[in-house]
Structure formats: structure tokens, C-alpha cells
C-alpha positions in Angstrom: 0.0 0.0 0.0 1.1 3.4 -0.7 2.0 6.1 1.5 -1.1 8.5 1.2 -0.2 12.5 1.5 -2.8 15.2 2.2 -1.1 17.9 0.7 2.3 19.0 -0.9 3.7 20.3 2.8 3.3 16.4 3.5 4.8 14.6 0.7 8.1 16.8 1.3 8.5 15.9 4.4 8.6 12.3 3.6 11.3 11.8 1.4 11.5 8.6 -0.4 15.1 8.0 0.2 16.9 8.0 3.4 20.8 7.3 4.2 21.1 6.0 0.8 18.2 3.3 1.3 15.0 4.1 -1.0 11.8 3.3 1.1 9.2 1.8 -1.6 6.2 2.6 -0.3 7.1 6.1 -0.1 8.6 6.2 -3.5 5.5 4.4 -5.1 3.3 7.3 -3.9 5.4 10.1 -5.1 5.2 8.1 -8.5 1.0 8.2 -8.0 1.4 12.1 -7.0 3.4 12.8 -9.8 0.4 12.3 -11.9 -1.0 15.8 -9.8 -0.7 18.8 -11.7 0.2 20.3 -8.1 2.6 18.1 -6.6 4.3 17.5 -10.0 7.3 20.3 -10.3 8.0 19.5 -6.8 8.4 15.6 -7.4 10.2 16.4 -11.1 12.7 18.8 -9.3 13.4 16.1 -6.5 13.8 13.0 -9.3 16.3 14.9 -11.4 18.4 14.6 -8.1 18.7 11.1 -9.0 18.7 10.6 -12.6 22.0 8.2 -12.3 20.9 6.0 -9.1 20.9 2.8 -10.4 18.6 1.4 -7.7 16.4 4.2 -8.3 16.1 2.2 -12.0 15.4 -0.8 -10.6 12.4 0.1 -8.4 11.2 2.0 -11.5 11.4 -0.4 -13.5 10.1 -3.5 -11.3 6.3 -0.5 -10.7 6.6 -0.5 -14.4 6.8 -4.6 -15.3 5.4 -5.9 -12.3 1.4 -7.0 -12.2 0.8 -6.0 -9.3 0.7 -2.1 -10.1 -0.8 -2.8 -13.2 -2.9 0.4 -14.4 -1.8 2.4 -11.7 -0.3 6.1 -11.5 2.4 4.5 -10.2 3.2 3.2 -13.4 2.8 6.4 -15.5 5.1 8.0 -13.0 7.6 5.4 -13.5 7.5 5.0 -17.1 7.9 9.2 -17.3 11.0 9.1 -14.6 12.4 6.0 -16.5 12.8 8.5 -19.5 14.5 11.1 -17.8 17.0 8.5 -16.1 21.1 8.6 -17.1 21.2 7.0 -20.4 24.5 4.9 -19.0 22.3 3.7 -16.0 19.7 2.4 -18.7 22.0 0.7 -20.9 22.7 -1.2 -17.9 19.3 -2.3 -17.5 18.9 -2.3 -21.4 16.5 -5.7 -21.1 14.4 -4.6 -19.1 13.9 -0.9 -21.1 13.6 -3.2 -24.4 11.0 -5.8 -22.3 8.9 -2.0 -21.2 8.9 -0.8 -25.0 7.5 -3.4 -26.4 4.3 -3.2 -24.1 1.0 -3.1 -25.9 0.1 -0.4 -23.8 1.5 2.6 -25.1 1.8 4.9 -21.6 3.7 2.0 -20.1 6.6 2.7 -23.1 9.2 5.2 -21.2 10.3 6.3 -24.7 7.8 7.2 -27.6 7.0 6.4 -31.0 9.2 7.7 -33.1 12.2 8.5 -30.2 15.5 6.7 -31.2 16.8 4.4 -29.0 20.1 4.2 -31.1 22.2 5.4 -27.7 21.0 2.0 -26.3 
């Protein structure tokens, strides 16, 4: 279950990652808030912060692919952040990028129609 926030004051004072250690549940709902016109710039300033974390990837990735989020915010948010990630991080995780782009779903694609993917 997500971590529910009653307004923007609230979701900064719970930062997702702490001493290094991302929480998930924390993290999944700044993923569903980031769907919020008003909470957005706040959550795209913080996730530029961590364009390169390679864990960061990972937990995008897995609200992305995994079932259990399936149709969610969550996994708008993630597909969006996935995007903006380091390009060297996602050539790391280049199967699982590949594995989201070829999703029926088009929203669940981090990169477009029509966007190269010749960096990959």
C-alpha cells in the first residue's frame, strides 16, 4: 500500500530515500502524485536529483513490469521518470527498457513512438 499525503507540505516531508536506502512505499506514492498537476514540479525537481541511481532504476522499473501495479499512476510516473533516467544507467538495464517498450500499452513505453533508441 502506498503512502497516502494530504497535501504537498506532507509529501516533502517524507522523502522517499533516506541514508542512501530508498523506502518503496514512499517512493510508489510520489510516482502516483506525480500524476497531480500540483505536486508535479516539486516531485520532477526532486527525481532529477537522481537521474543516475541505479537502484532508483530498478524500483522503476520493477512499478513498471510488475502485475501488481498494473494500471496504476504508479506506473505512468515510472514510465515518465524512466525516460529522464542517465542513459549509462539504462543501458545497464537495457533488457528490461527493451522488455517495457514493447508493451501493448503505449503509456507504459518510457520512450515514444518515433524517439530513437540508437544510444541503447
Amino acid at each position: 500500500m502506498y503512502k497516502y499525503f494530504e497535501s504537498l507540505e506532507k509529501l516533502k516531508a517524507c522523502c522517499p530515500i533516506k541514508n542512501g536506502t530508498w523506502n518503496k512505499e514512499i517512493l510508489q506514492g510520489y510516482m502516483i502524485y506525480s500524476c497531480n498537476r500540483d505536486y508535479k514540479p516539486f516531485i520532477d525537481g526532486f527525481m532529477a536529483d537522481y537521474q543516475n541511481d541505479e537502484t532508483l532504476a530498478d524500483l522503476l522499473f520493477d512499478f513498471l513490469l510488475n502485475e501488481d501495479y498494473d494500471g496504476s499512476d504508479c506506473q505512468i510516473g515510472a514510465a515518465i521518470y524512466i525516460a529522464r533516467m542517465d542513459r549509462e544507467v539504462l543501458r545497464r538495464k537495457k533488457d528490461l527498457l527493451l522488455r517495457a517498450q514493447k508493451n501493448e500499452v503505449f503509456w507504459k513505453r518510457p520512450f515514444r513512438e518515433g524517439e530513437s533508441l540508437d544510444w541503447l
